[in-house]
N, C-alpha and C positions, 0 to 999 in steps of 0.2 A: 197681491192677494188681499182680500178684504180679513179686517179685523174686528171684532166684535165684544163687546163690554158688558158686561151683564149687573146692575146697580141691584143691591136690596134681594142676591141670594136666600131663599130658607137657608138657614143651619141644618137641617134633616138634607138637605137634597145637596148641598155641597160636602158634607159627609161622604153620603151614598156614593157618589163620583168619586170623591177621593178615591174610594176602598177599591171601587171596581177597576180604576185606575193603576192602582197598588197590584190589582190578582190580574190584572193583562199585562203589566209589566208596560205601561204608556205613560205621558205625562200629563197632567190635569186636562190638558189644552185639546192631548189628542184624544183624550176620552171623553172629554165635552162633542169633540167635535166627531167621533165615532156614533156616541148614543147621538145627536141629532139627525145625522145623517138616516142613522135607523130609523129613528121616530118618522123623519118625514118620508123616508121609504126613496132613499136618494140613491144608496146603495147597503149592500149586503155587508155584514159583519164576516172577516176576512176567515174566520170559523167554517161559517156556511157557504163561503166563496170555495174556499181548498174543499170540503166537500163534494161538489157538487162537481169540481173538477176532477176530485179523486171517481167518484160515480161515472163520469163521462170519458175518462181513460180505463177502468176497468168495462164497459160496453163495449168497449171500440179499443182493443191495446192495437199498436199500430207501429213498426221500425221505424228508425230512421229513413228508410227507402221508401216510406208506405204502403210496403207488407205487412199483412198480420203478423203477429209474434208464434212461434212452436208453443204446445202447452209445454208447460213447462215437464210436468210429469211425465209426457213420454219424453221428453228430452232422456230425463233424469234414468227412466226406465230403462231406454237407449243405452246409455252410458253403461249399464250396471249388468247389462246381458253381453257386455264384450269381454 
């Protein structure tokens, strides 16, 4: 995998990374290498990835089998009228 060096950082912008590095719980390296990815629109920040995936499994919830799922509240309804 290629490696990358960056000479003559701002002080303001290697801060900012730290910090953001610090509140994702990553290390400098992978949150350099997160916000590029963003910036050049490479891939999605893994926030908006589980989104989008959480939105695309509540559209479509789907078994095991690939049956639709029972709602759940008649399930529960079910249950409660025995």
């Amino acid at each position: 995998m290629p490696s990358l060096q960056i000479r003559d950082l701002p002080e303001p912008i290697y801060q900012k990374l730290k910090e953001q590095a610090a509140k994702e719980f990553r290390s400098l390296s992978q949150q350099a290498i997160t916000v590029l990815a963003k910036g050049l629109g490479v891939s999605k920040d893994s926030k908006s990835r589980r989104k989008e995936i959480l939105e695309q499994i509540s559209k479509n919830p789907v078994g095991p089998s690939g049956d639709t799922l029972p709602d759940p509240v008649a399930m529960i309804r079910e249950d409660r009228e025995r």
